[in-house]
BAROTOR-194290 format. One line per 4 residues: number of its first residue (from 1); for each residue x negated, y negated, z of C-alpha. Coordinates in steps of 0.25 Angstrom, whole numbers, plus 5000, padded with zeros to 4 digits. Example, Ala and Ser with C-alpha at 12.3 -4.5 7.8 and 13.67 -1.06 7.14 Angstrom:
BEGIN
1) 4951,5018,5031  4945,5004,5029
# end
This chain:
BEGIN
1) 4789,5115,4511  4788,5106,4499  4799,5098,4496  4803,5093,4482
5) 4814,5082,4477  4817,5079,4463  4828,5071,4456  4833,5066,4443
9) 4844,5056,4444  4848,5043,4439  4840,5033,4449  4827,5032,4455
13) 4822,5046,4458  4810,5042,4467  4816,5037,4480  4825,5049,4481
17) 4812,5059,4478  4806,5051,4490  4816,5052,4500  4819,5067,4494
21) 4805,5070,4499  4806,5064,4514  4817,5071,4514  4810,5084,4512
25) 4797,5080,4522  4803,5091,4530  4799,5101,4523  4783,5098,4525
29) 4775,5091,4515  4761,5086,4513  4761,5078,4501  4773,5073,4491
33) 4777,5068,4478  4784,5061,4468  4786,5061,4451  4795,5054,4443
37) 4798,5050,4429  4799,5035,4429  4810,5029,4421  4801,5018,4417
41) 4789,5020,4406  4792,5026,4390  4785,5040,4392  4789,5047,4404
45) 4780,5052,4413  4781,5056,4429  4777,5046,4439  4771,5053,4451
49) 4767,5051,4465  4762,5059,4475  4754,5061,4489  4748,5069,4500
53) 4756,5064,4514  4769,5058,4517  4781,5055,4507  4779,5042,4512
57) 4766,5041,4506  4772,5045,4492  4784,5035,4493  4773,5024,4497
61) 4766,5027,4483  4779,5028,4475  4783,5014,4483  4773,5010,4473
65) 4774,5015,4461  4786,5015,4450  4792,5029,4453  4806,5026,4447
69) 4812,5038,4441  4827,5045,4440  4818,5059,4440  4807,5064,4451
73) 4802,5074,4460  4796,5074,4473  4790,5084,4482  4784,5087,4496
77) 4773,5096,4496  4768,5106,4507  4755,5110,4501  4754,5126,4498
81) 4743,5126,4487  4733,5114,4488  4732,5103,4499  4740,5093,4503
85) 4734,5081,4493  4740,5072,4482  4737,5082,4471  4744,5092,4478
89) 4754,5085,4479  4767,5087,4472  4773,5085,4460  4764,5091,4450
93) 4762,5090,4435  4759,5098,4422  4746,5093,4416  4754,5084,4406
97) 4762,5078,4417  4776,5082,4407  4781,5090,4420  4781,5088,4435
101) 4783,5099,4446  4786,5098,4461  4786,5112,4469  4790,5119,4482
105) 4784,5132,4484  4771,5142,4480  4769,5145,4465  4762,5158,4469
109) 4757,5161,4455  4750,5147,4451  4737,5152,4452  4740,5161,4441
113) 4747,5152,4435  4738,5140,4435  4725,5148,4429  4733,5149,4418
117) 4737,5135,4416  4722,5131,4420  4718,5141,4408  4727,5132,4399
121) 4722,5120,4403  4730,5114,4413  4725,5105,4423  4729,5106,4438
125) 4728,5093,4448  4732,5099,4460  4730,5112,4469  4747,5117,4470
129) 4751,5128,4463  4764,5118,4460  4757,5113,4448  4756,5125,4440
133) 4771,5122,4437  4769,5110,4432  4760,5115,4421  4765,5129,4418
137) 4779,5118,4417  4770,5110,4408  4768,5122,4398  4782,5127,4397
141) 4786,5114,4393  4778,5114,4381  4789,5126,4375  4801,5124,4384
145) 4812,5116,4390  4808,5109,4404  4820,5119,4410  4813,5131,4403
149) 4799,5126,4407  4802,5127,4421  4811,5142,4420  4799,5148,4412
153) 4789,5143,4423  4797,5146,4435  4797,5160,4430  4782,5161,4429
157) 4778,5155,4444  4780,5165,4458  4781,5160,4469  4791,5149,4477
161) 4793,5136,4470  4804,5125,4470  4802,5117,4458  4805,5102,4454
165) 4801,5098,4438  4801,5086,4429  4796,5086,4416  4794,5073,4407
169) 4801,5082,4396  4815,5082,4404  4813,5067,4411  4827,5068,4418
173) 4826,5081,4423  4823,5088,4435  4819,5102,4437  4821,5112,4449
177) 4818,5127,4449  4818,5137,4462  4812,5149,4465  4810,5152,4483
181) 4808,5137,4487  4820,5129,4490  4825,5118,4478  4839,5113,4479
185) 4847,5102,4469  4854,5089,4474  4867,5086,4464  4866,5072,4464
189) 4876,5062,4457  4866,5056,4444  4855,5063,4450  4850,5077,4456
193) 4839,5083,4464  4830,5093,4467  4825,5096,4481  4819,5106,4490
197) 4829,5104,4502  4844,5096,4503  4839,5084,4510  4830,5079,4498
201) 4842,5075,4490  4853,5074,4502  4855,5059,4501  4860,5060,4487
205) 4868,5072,4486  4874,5083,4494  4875,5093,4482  4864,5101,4482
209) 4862,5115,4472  4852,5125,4479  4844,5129,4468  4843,5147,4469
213) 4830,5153,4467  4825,5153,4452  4832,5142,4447  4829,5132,4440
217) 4836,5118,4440  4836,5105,4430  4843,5093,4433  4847,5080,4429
221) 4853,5070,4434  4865,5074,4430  4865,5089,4429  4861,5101,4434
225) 4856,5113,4430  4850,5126,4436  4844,5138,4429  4837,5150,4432
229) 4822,5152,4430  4830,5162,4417  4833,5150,4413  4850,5154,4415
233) 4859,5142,4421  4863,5143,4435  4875,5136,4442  4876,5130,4456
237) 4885,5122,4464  4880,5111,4474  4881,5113,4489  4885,5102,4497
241) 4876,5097,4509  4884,5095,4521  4874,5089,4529  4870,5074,4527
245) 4857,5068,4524  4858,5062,4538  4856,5074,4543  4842,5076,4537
249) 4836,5063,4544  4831,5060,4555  4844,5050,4562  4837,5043,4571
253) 4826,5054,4578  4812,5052,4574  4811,5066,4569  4820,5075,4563
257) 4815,5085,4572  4821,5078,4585  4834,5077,4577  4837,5090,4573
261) 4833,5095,4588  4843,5086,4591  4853,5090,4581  4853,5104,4588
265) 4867,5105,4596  4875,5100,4584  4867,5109,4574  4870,5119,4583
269) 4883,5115,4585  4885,5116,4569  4880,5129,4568  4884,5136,4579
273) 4901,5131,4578  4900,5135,4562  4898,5150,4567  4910,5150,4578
277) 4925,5151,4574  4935,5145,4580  4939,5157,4590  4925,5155,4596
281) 4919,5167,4588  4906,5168,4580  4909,5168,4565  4899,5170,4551
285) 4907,5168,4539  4897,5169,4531  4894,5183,4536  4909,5187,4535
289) 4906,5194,4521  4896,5202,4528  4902,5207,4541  4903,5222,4538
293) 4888,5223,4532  4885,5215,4544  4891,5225,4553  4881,5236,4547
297) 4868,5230,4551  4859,5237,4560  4848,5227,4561  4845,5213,4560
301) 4832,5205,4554  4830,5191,4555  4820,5184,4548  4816,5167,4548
305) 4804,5160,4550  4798,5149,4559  4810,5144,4567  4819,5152,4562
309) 4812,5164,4565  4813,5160,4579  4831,5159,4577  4830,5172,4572
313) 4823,5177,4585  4832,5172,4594  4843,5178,4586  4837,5191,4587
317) 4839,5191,4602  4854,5187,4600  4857,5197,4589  4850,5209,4597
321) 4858,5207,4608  4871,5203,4604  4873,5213,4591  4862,5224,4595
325) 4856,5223,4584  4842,5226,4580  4835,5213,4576  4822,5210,4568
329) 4817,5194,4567  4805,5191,4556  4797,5182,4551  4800,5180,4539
333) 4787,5176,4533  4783,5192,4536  4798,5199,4534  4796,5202,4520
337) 4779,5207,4522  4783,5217,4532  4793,5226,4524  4805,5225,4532
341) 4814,5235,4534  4828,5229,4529  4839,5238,4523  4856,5234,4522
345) 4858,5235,4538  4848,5223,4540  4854,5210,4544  4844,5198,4538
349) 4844,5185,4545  4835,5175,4537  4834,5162,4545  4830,5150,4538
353) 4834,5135,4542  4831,5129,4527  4836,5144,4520  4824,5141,4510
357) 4810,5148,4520  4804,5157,4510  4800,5167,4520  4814,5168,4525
361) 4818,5170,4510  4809,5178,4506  4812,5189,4519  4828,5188,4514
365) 4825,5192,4502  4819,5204,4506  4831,5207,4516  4839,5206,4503
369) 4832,5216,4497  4833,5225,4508  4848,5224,4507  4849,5217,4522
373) 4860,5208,4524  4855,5194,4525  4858,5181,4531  4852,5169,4531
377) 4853,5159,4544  4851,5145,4537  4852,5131,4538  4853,5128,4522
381) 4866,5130,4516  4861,5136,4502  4847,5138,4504  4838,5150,4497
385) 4842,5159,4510  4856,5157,4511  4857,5158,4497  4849,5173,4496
389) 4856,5178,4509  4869,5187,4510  4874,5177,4520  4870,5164,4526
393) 4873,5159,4541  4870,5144,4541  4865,5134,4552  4872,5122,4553
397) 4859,5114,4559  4861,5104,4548  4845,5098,4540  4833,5102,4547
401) 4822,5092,4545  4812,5095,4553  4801,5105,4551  4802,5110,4564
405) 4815,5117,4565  4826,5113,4577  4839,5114,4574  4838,5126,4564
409) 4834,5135,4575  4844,5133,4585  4853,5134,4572  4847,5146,4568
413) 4847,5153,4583  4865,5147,4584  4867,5154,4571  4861,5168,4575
417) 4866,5168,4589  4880,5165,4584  4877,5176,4572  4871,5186,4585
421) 4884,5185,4591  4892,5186,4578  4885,5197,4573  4887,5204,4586
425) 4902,5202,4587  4902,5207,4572  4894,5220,4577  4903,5222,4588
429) 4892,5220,4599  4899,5206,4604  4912,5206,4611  4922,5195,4606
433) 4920,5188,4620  4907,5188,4622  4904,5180,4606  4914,5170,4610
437) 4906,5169,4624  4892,5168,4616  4897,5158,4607  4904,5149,4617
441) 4890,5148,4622  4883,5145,4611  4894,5133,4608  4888,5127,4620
445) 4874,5126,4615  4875,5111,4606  4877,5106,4620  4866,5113,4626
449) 4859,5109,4616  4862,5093,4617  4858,5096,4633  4844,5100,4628
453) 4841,5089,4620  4842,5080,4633  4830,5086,4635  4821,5080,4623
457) 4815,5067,4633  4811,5077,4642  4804,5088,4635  4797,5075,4626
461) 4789,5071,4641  4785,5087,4639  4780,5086,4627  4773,5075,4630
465) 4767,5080,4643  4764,5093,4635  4760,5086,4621  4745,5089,4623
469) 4744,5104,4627  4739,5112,4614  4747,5125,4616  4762,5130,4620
473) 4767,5142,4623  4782,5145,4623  4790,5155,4630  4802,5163,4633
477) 4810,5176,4631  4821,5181,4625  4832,5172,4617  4821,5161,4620
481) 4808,5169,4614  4808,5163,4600  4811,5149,4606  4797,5152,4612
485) 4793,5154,4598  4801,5142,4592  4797,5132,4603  4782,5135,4601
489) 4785,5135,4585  4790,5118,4586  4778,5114,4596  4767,5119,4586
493) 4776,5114,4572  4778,5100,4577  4768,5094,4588  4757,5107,4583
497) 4753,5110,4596  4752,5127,4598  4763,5133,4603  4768,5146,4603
501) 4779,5155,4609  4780,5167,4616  4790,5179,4622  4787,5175,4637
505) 4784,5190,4640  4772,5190,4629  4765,5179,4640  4756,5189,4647
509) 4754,5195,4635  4744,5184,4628  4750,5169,4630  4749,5169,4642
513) 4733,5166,4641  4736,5153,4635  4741,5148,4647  4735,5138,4656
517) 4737,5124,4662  4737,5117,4649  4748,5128,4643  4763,5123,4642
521) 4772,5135,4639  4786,5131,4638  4796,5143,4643  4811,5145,4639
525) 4816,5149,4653  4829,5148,4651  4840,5156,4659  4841,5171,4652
529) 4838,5185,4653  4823,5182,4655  4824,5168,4663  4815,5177,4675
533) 4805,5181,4664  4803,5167,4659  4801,5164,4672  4789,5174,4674
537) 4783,5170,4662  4782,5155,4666  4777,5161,4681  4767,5168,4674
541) 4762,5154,4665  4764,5144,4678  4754,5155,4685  4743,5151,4674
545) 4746,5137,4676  4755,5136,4664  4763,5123,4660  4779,5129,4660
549) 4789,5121,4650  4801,5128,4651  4814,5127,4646  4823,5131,4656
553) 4839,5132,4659  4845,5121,4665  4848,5121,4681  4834,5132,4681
557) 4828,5126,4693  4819,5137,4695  4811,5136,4685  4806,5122,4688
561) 4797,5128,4698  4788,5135,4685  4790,5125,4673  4782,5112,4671
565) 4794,5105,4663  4807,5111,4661  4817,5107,4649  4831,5112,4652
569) 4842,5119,4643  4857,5121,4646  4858,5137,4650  4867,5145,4640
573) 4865,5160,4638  4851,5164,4633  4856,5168,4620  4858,5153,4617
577) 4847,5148,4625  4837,5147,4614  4846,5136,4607  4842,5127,4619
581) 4829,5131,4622  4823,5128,4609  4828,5113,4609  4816,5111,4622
585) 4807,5117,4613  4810,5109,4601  4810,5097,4607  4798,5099,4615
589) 4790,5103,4601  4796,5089,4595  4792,5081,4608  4779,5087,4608
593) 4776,5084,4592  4780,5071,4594  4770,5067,4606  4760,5071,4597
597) 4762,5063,4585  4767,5076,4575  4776,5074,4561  4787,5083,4571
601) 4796,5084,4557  4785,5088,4547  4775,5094,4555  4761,5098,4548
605) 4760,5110,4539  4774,5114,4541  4787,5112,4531  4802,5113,4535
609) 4806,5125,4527  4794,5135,4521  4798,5137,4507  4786,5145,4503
613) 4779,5158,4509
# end
């Protein structure tokens, strides 16, 4: 969603607002912009640009302007109310242009909100609901500090926002306030920042303050402060990135997608040796407080959306059969409509890659009401999830850039195969010998995985043969059902060709009308409990002329008779198989988007993490 950088600081603010927004492009845009207060001039007053299209299209009318300021905001925006266009565009201003606003999130009450500032003669000049803080800021003003201008109207909108605020009055202070959109502070040396996500600012500090919901911060460039919408003072202590900025570029690939499918067997690697001990045995410590209450669940719920929902299926299969335990996967963005039944025997497993999706937050917060014990499976140390959850189990895949997630999911689905066998072993369903066996397997996949990616020149000449057809279908069973889904979910995202993804026995039951000659279906065929099914299912499309990709174990002769192409994986034991099967997939849907001339990292319509409802 939208994405927003401000700084105050001692130098020129305006490059760093620049580069702070290309560094957020990820998050899906379609216009951005830029104020400052320039140094130069008696009476201040902001300088501002902004414009529908590219970043690159600000920085070029910046280029030629005098934008030199120690204090200015930025912002991406992802249009919610109005069209994307140059009056839409963010930041926005009070009639008296005294205040500026920038703004993530959906003021859900500014209808009601900007009758009444119509009724008392304010002028509007754009279509967002965005600008009704800038002129219910405008009126505060008149009685009240900046600090308590901004705590009073806070407390009078609904909705989500994160907010970033200059005002004339305060010249060298920057304002922050939060409430269910992500907004975090840089502590710089001499300067600091606001940001919606930590590679907006990581090129000039590693210490980074994730603001809580209903806060309110003001900065210098020296100082610090947070409040709360009450207007009480709140502490907070930085969090250091490990990670460094060079792992949020693109080092050499043309996309960041390509990198970070090629980042998978050592983000992989890192996530799955964090949860193995020395003696070869599965171990959580950040579930150690919580063995005993652990031990008394009778059923487990899983919720994530998108890609993550897809993890959370395969999990499901692990966690039934290894712990015999009842499992329940949903959709976020419906969980909390359908009146779940939850109570203090339910295990909660919210998956989120950025820790800030607002459905996922939203059903984890009813989960806590209920009393369940919750987890949250995150990427983001510090992020809204991890912070709201009883316990957190981390990721290790490093920054995702990409809107198109890669290397979260096979993350996602290491961690709950590791937490399946773990669990079970803590439930006493899993002998000793048979986790150690389970995860000496798993400690082979990284090089599996390195194996698959020698595949990428071959399954671009398919993508190229296949670049033209107009609909996919995906299919398999079992572990590998939801790769079906997740396969089918990155053709359509990224080269926007229709794709979807079925269980392999639901084909006589509709799909399998779609097919004809001009049909590709890509099966996972892969050696397993339902190896002979697959290959009924692929007899039955090759009997109407079908086209058969198929993803297939190495040394499986046998299915060359059926498949049109085949792309091979190293075998392992079908419980793992989905961490190598989806790499086929992926690199198919990247190959594909890139023979037909799509944006692969910023695809239309879409964002990288969906902060609003």
């Amino acid at each position: 969603m939208c994405g927003i950088i401000g700084c105050v600081s001692k130098r020129n603010v305006s490059e760093i607002i620049i580069n702070g927004l290309k560094r957020l492009e990820y998050r899906g845009y379609d216009s951005a912009g830029l104020a400052v207060i320039p140094d130069s001039g008696h009476k201040k007053s902001f300088h501002f640009k902004k414009t529908a299209g590219k970043i690159s299209a600000l920085e070029t009318l910046i280029n030629h302007a005098d934008f030199t300021g120690t204090i200015g905001i930025g912002h991406t925006r992802w249009a919610t109310h109005g069209i994307p266009a140059e009056k839409n565009a963010h930041p926005h201003f009070s009639c008296d242009k005294e205040v500026v606003v920038v703004h993530n999130g959906i003021i859900e009450n500014y209808e009601e909100l900007k009758e009444g500032l119509l009724k008392r003669g304010h002028k509007f000049s754009s279509d967002t609901d965005t600008e009704v803080v800038a002129h219910l800021l405008e009126e505060y003003i008149r009685k009240y500090s900046p600090l308590g201008s901004l705590q009073r109207v806070t407390r009078i909108l609904t909705g989500s926002f994160a907010l970033g605020v200059i005002f004339l009055k305060e010249p060298q202070t920057l304002y922050g306030a939060r409430c269910n959109s992500p907004l975090i502070i840089g502590a710089g040396d001499g300067e600091n920042f606001i940001a919606s996500d930590v590679p907006a600012v990581l090129p000039y500090t590693r210490k980074i303050i994730y603001i809580d919901e209903g806060q309110v911060v003001r900065l210098t460039a020296d100082k610090i402060n947070i409040f709360g919408f009450d207007g009480h003072p709140h502490r907070a202590l930085p969090t250091e990135i490990k990670w460094d900025i060079k792992d949020a570029e693109k080092g050499g690939y043309p996309h960041f997608m390509l990198k970070e499918i090629f980042e998978q067997p050592s983000a992989v690697e890192s996530s799955i040796s964090y949860y193995i001990n020395s003696k070869g045995c599965g171990e959580f410590k950040s579930l150690a407080n919580l063995k005993e209450r652990i031990k008394k669940i009778n059923r487990i719920v899983i919720t994530a959306c998108g890609t993550a929902w897809h993890a959370g299926l395969v999990g499901k299969y692990a966690l039934e059969e290894l712990c015999r335990v009842p499992v329940e996967v949903s959709i976020a963005s419906e969980f909390r409509y359908g009146n779940p039944v939850l109570d203090n025997h339910t295990l909660f497993v919210a998956i989120s890659q950025s820790g800030e999706t607002a459905d996922t937050l939203a059903a984890l917060r009813e989960a806590k009401c209920a009393k369940a014990l919750t987890i949250a499976l995150c990427n983001v140390v510090g992020s809204s999830i991890t912070r709201e959850a009883d316990s957190t189990v981390y990721t290790y895949a490093g920054p995702e850039i990409s809107v198109a997630s890669t290397k979260a999911y096979t993350c996602q689905i290491s961690v709950l195969l590791l937490f399946a066998v773990y669990l079970a072993r803590l439930l006493g369903n899993l002998s000793s010998k048979k986790e150690k066996q389970l995860l000496k397997e798993i400690k082979t996949i990284p090089g599996k995985l390195k194996t698959v990616l020698k595949s990428s020149d071959e399954i671009r000449s398919f993508a190229h043969k296949y670049k033209n057809a107009p609909n996919f279908m995906y299919i398999a069973r079992r572990y590998n059902f939801p790769n079906a889904y997740e396969g089918a979910l990155k053709l359509k995202e990224i080269s926007y060709t229709h794709a979807e993804g079925y269980g392999a026995g639901e084909m006589k039951h509709g799909p399998l009308a779609l097919v004809d000659n001009t049909f590709p279906t890509v099966t996972i065929a892969v050696k397993s409990l339902v190896y002979e099914k697959m290959l009924s299912n692929i007899q039955e499309i090759k009997a109407r002329r079908g086209i058969i990709i198929a993803v297939a174990t190495e040394g499986d002769e046998y299915i060359k008779h059926m498949a049109d192409d085949i792309i091979y994986v190293p075998e392992t034991q079908e419980m793992f198989s989905p961490l190598l099967t989806v790499l086929p997939l992926q690199l198919l849907a990247y190959h594909t988007a890139v023979a037909k001339g799509r944006n692969v990292d910023q695809p239309r319509n879409l964002a990288k993490s969906v902060t609003v409802e």
